[in-house]
C-alpha positions as CSV (number, residue, x, y, z in Angstrom):
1,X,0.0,0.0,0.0
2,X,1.2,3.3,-1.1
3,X,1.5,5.8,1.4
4,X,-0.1,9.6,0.4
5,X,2.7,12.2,0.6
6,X,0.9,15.1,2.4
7,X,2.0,18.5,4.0
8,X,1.1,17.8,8.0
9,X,-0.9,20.8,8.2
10,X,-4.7,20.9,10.1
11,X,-5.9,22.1,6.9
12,X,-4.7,19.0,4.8
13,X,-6.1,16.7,7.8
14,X,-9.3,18.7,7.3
15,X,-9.1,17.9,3.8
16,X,-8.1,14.1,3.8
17,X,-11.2,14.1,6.5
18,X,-14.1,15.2,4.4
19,X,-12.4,13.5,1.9
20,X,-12.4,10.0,3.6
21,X,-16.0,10.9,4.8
22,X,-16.9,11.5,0.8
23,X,-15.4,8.3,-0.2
24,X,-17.1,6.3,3.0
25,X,-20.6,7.6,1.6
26,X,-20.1,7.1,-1.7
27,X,-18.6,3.3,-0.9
28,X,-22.0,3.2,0.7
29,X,-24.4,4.3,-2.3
30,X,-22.5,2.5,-4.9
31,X,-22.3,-0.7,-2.5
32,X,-26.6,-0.2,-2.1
33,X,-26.7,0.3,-6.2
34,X,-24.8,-2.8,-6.9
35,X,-26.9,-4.6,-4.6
36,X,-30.6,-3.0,-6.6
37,X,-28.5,-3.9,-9.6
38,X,-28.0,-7.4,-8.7
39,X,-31.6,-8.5,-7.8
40,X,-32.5,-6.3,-11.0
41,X,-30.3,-8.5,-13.3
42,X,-31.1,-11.8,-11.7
43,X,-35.0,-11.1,-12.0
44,X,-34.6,-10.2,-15.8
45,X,-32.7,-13.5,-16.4
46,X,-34.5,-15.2,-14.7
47,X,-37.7,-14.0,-17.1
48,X,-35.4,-14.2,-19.7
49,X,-35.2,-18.4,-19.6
50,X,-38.9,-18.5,-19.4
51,X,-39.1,-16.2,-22.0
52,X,-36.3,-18.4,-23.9
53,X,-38.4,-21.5,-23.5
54,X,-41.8,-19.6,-24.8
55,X,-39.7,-18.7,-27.9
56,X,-38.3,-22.7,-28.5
57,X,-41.4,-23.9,-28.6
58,X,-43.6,-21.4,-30.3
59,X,-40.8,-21.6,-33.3
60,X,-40.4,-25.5,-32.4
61,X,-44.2,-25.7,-33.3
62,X,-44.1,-23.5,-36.5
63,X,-41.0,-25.0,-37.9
64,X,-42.3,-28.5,-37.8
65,X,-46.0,-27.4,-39.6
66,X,-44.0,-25.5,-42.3
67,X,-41.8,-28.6,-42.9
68,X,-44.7,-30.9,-43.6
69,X,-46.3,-28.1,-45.7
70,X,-42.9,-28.0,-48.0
71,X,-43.3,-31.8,-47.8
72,X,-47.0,-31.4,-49.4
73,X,-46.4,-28.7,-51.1
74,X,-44.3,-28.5,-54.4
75,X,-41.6,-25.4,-54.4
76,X,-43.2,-23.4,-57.1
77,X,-46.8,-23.0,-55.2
78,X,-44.7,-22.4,-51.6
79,X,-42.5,-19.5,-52.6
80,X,-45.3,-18.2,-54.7
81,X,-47.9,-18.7,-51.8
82,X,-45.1,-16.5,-49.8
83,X,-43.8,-14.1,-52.0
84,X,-46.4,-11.2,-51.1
85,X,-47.4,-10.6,-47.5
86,X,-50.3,-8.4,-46.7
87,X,-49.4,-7.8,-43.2
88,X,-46.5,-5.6,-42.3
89,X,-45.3,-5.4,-38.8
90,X,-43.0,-2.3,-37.3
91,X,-41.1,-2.3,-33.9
92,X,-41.3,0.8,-32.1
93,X,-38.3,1.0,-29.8
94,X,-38.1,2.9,-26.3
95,X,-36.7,2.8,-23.5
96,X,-36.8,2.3,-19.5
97,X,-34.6,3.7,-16.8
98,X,-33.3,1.0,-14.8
99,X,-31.4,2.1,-11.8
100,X,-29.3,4.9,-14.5
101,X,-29.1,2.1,-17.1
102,X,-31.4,2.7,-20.4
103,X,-32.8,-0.6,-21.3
104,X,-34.4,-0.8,-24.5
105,X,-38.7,-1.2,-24.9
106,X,-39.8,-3.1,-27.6
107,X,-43.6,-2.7,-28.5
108,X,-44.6,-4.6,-32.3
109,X,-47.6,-3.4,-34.4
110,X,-49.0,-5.0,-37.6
111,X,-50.6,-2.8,-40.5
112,X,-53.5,-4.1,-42.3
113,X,-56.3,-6.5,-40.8
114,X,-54.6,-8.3,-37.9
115,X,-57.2,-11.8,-38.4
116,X,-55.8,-11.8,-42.2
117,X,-52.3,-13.4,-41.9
118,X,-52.3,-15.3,-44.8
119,X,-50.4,-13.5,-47.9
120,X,-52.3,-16.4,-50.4
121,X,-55.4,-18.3,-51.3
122,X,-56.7,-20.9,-49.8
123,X,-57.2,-23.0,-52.4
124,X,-53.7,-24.1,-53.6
125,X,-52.2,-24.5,-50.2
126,X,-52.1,-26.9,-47.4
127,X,-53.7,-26.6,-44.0
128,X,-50.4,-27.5,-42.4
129,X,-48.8,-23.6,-44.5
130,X,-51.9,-22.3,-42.9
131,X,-50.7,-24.2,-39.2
132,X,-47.0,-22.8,-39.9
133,X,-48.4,-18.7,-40.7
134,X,-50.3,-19.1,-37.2
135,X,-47.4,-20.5,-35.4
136,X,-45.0,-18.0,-36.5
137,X,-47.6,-15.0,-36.1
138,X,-47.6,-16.2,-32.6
139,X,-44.0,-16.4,-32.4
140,X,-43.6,-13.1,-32.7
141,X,-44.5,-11.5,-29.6
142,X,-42.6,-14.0,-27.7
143,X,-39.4,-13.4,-29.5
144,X,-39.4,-9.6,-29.3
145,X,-39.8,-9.9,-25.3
146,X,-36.8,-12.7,-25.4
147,X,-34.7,-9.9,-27.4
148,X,-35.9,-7.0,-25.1
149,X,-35.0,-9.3,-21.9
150,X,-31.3,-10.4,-23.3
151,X,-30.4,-6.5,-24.3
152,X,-31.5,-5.5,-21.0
153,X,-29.7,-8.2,-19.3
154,X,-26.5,-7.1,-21.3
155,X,-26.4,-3.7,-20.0
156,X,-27.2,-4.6,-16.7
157,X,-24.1,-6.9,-16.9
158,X,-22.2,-4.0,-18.0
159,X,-23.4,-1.8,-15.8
160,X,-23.1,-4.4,-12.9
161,X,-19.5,-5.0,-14.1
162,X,-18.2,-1.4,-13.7
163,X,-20.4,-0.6,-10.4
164,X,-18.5,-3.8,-9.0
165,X,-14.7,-1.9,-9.7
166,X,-15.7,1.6,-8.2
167,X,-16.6,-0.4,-5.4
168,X,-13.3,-2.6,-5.1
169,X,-11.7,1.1,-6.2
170,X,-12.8,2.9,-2.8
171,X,-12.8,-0.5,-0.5
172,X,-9.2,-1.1,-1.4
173,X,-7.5,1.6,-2.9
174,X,-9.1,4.9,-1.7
175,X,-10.6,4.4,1.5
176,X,-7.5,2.6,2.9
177,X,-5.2,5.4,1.8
């Protein structure tokens, strides 16, 4: 431990005293935001494996429809059963204040008639495309929390991470000098 090279004066005791006293409150704040930090982070992860397993399964279930519809269905009347959707679908992104960290909001909203999913007729296709549009509509919502809950758990990692060294920075270097 270094020592601090210091005039011995009662006005650069003074000083180092409302300095210590500065550094003690501070440890204490940043120690306290850490902590909110901490219970912050492991309540968003732990939403984000439910969230995770949501997502798996909604896709899981889609996937499997639209492989039996490819199955049934040649390539020529799939792509062009696909080619023009006549929903679109926009993200509006804001954002929530989470102990001084921004964490991104993600909010999804389709254009055009929301019970008319399907960009074909209904005469060419299989039920099982029609299975697969339904699954994947409804995989939507579920994905966009999932990427809302990892980006949020990202910065509070971040955030977590340099909290954690100001804290080791006054318990061990600061406060001790």
């Amino acid at each position: 431990m270094a020592r601090l090279n210091v005039n011995p004066t009662r006005m650069e005791m003074t000083r180092l005293k409302k300095l210590l006293k500065t550094a003690i409150r501070g440890h204490k704040l940043l120690k306290d935001k850490l902590d909110e930090l901490m219970k912050q982070f492991l309540e968003i992860v732990r939403e984000n494996k439910r969230l995770r397993e949501e997502a798996e399964k909604a896709l899981e279930e889609a996937y499997k429809n639209f492989i039996i519809a490819r199955a049934v269905m040649s390539e020529e009347y799939l792509g062009e059963a696909l080619m023009m959707p006549k929903q679109k679908i926009a993200v509006d992104v804001g954002t929530k204040n989470i102990m001084s960290v921004d964490v991104p909001l993600f909010e999804f909203k389709t254009q055009g008639n929301q019970s008319d999913i399907y960009p074909y007729g209904l005469a060419f296709t299989s039920g099982e495309l029609d299975s697969a549009m339904e699954a994947f509509s409804a995989a939507l919502e579920p994905l966009l929390s999932l990427a809302q809950s990892e980006k949020s758990a990202q910065l509070l990692s971040q955030e977590i991470e340099k909290t954690r060294r100001r804290v080791n920075a006054l318990e061990n270097v600061m406060i001790p000098n």
